[in-house]
N, C-alpha and C positions, 0 to 999 in steps of 0.2 A: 402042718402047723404043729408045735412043739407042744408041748403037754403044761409048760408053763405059760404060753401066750393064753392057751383056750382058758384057764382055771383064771387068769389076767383080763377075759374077755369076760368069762362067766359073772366073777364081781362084779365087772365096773355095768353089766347089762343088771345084776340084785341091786345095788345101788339104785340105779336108774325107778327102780319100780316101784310104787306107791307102795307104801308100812301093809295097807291090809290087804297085799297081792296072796291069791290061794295057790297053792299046789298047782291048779289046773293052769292054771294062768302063766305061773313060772314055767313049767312046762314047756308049754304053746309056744311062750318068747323063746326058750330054747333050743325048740325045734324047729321053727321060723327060720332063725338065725343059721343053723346047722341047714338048712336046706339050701338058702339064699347063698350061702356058701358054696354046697357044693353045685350049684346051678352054675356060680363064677367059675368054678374049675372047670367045669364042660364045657364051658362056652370058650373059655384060654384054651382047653386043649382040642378046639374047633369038634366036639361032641352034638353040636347044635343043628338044628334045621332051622332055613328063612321058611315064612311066611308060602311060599309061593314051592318049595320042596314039598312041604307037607301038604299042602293042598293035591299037588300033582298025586303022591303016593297015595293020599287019602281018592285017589279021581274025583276031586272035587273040581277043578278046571279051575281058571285063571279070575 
């Protein structure tokens, strides 16, 4: 993502957020948002395990 969409993302998510938002809070949205992200890129670039992979590797069975 370009450095001008995320700063395009960053406001329009400060907007969003109530006048008396803290630090901690901005934050959290933004790293929310930065994870949630890159969770979608792993899963497009097939980086994922089903339900039933991670069971097996964990030997937890079916």
């Amino acid at each position: 993502m370009a450095t001008a969409d995320i700063k395009a993302i960053a406001h329009q998510l400060i907007d969003q957020l109530p006048e008396t938002t803290s630090w901690d809070e901005l934050i959290y949205q933004l790293e929310l948002r930065a994870s949630i992200e890159q969770g979608i890129r792993e899963s497009d670039q097939g980086l994922t395990y089903t339900t039933d992979q991670l069971s097996a590797q964990l030997g937890l069975g079916s």
